[in-house]
Every structure is written in structure tokens, then in C-alpha cells.
N, C-alpha and C positions, 0 to 999 in steps of 0.2 A: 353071276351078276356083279358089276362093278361100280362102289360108290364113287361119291363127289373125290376122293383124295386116291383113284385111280386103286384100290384095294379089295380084291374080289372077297366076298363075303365068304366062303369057303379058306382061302387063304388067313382070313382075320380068326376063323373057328380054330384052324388051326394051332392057330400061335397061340389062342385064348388057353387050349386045353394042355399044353404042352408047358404051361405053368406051375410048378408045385401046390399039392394044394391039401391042411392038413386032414388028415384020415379022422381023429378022433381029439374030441376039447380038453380028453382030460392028459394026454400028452405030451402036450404044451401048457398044462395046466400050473406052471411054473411060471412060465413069463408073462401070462395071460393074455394070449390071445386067440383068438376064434377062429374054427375051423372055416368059416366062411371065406376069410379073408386070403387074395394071393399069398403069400409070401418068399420073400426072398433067403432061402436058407442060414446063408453063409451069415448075411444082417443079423437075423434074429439068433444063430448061435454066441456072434460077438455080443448082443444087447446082455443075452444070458450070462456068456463068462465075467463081461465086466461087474454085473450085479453080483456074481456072487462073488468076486474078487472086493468088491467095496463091502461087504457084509462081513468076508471074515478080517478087511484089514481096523476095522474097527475093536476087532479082539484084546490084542497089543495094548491100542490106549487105554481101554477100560482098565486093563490088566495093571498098567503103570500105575493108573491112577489111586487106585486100591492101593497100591503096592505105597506108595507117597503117603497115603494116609495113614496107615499101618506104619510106617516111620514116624511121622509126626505125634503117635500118639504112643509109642514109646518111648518117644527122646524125652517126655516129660510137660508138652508143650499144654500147659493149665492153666486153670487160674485158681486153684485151689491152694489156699495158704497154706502153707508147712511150718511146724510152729514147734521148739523141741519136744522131744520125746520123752525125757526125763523127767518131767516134771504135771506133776496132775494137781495140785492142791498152788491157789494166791492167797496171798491176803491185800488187801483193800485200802489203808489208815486214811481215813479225813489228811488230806494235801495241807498242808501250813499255806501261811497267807499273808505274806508281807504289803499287798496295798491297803487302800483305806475299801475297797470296792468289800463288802460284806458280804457273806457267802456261797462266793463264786464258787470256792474248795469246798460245799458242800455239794453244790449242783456237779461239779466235776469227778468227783469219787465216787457219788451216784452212777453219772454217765459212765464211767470207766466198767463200774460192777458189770452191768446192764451190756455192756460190748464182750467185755473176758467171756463173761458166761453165752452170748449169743455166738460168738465166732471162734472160738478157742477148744479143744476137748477140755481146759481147765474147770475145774471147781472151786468159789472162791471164798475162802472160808476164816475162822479167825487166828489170829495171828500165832499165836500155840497151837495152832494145827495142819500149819500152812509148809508146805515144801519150798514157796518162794516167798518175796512180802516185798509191793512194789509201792515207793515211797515216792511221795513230790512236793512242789513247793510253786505256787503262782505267784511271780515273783515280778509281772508287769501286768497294767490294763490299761492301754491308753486307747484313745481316738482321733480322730483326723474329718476334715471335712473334705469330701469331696468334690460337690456340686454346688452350687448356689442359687437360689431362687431370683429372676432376671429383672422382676420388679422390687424387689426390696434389699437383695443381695443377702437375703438371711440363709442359712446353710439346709442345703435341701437336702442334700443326702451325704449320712456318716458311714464312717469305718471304724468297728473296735478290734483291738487287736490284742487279745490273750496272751500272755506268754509266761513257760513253765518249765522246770525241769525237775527230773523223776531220774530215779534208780530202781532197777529189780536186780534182786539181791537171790541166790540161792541160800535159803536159814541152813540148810545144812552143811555147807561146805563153805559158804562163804563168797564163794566167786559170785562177780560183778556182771550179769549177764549180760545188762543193756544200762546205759550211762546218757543220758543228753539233758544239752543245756541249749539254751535259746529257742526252746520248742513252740511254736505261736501258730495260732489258728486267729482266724478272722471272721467275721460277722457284719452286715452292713442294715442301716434300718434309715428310714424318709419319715423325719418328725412333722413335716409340714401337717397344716390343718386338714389337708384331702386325705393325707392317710393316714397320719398319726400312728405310725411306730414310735414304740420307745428306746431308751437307750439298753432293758433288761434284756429283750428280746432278739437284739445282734451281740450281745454277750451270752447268751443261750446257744445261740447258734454257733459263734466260735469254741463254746465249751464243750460243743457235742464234735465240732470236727476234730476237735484235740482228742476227744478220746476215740477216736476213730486212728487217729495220724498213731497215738500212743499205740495201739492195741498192732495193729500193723509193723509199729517196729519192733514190736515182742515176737514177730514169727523170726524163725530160721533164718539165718544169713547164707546167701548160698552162691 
């Protein structure tokens, strides 16, 4: 019998059967696909090599990538302070205080204690028992206006600015471990009526990054 496209239906069986066709699902059970379906050999072994060629070229990179990090975290790459080693025992003294601003050098040698002891392996203890003994002197506190309020021109927001200088000292040997002068921290406060900060309060806050900035430059120089 011959259809519409002049093709005898015995010729078309032919060609239908004379197509590969696979034997068993589990096989092919790798590239996944079904035993029902024609397929074209040579197709599905290229689909096959190139998948497993992309599977193991990913080896390599993985491998590299390890490999980079395992570098990186040998070379040192931290953020863990290094602070010397020599030394296990501070002592503390109440800061001198050459302005008129009163007891900023108390609030400051508080804050210094309170950082040594939080971030340091030191111990910080009294001056005859101490391996080091770190000495300062607040030796400026001014302010400055920043902003202005646009109806009265009155100052809307201030800047205070700390400033100090310190020595730590080895008591037993004498050596000058760390030395600076001009060391200033800043604080800013809006006395205006909405908010009402005061002038104590951005002096608090530069007195604490001081002893932040100080305690930082007691680690290791490297």
C-alpha cells in the first residue's frame, strides 16, 4: 500500500525497525534516557563524553581554589592584633591635665584600664608590680561649630576634640616602647532644643576613641 508522499507502508516499517533502539534503561542509565526513544548513537555518546569532560574539568578549579586559601591563611592574613610578647603586667597613673576641662583624665584612664584588660593578654596592675607603666597627659580640649541652625544662625552641631600624649615605658629595662604626641580623638554632639546633647557627652565619646587609638598603638609594629 502506498501513502499520500508515494511511500509503501512496508518500506516505511522498514526503515522504522532498522533504527537503534536501546535494549535496557539501566544502560544508559548515565545520560538518562529511555529505552523507548530512537536514538542516534554516535549523538548520545558525544552528549556523554562531553558531560563527563565538564564534571571532571571542574576538579582543577576547586583544587586551585583551596589551594589560594591555604595560602592566604598562612601568609598571616588577620585581623587579630599582635601586641608584644614580653610583657604581661601595665600599670595605669591617673593622666595629668593641663586644661581647665576637670576630669576628663579620670574618665580617660578608666577607659584605657577597661580596653588593656578587654583586648590585650595584659594584666593591669599597680605600679610596683607592673612590667610596664603607661603615662599621659591631656594636654588640649577644644571645640569647633560645625553647623548652624538656618533660623537663628545659633550652632547646631559641635566638634570636641581631645588631645594627648602618652609614653609606655618598660619599668625594667627602661626602653621607650611607644612615644606620641598630638594624639586627638573627636566627639560631636547637637545642643539644640530637639535634641539636647551636651558638651560632657561628645567629650565621652572622643575619650573612649582615644583609648581605643592608644590601646592599638600598643600592639606590635610589624
Amino acid at each position: 500500500m502506498t501513502n499520500d508522499d508515494g511511500f509503501k507502508s512496508g518500506t516505511l516499517n522498514r526503515m522504522t525497525n532498522e533504527i537503534p533502539m536501546t535494549k535496557d534503561p539501566s544502560e544508559d542509565r548515565e545520560c538518562g534516557h529511555s529505552a523507548a526513544i530512537p536514538l542516534d548513537l554516535g549523538f548520545w555518546n558525544f552528549i556523554c563524553h562531553s558531560s563527563s569532560v565538564m564534571r571532571h574539568s571542574r576538579l582543577p578549579l576547586v583544587l586551585a581554589m583551596a589551594g589560594i586559601l591555604l595560602v592566604l591563611g598562612g601568609c598571616g592574613y588577620t585581623q587579630k592584633e599582635l601586641f608584644p610578647t614580653d610583657v604581661r603586667t601595665v600599670s595605669v597613673p591617673i593622666f595629668a591635665n593641663r586644661t581647665f576641662y576637670q576630669r576628663v583624665e579620670f574618665d580617660l584612664s578608666e577607659a584605657l584600664v577597661k580596653e588593656i584588660e578587654g583586648r590585650t593578654p595584659y594584666k593591669v596592675v599597680a605600679s610596683d608590680h607592673a612590667d610596664t607603666i603607661l603615662r599621659g597627659t591631656v594636654t588640649d580640649i577644644s571645640q569647633r561649630v560645625l553647623t548652624y541652625t538656618r533660623d537663628a544662625g545659633l550652632p547646631q552641631e559641635l566638634e570636641v576634640t581631645v588631645t594627648i600624649e602618652f609614653q609606655w615605658t618598660n619599668v625594667r629595662t627602661g626602653q621607650l616602647l611607644r612615644d606620641r604626641k598630638g594624639f586627638a580623638a573627636v566627639g560631636r554632639y547637637i545642643p539644640v532644643r530637639e535634641v539636647g546633647e551636651r558638651f560632657a557627652a561628645a567629650q565621652h565619646a572622643a575619650v573612649q576613641r582615644l583609648a581605643e587609638d592608644v590601646v592599638s598603638a600598643m600592639a606590635a609594629d610589624w
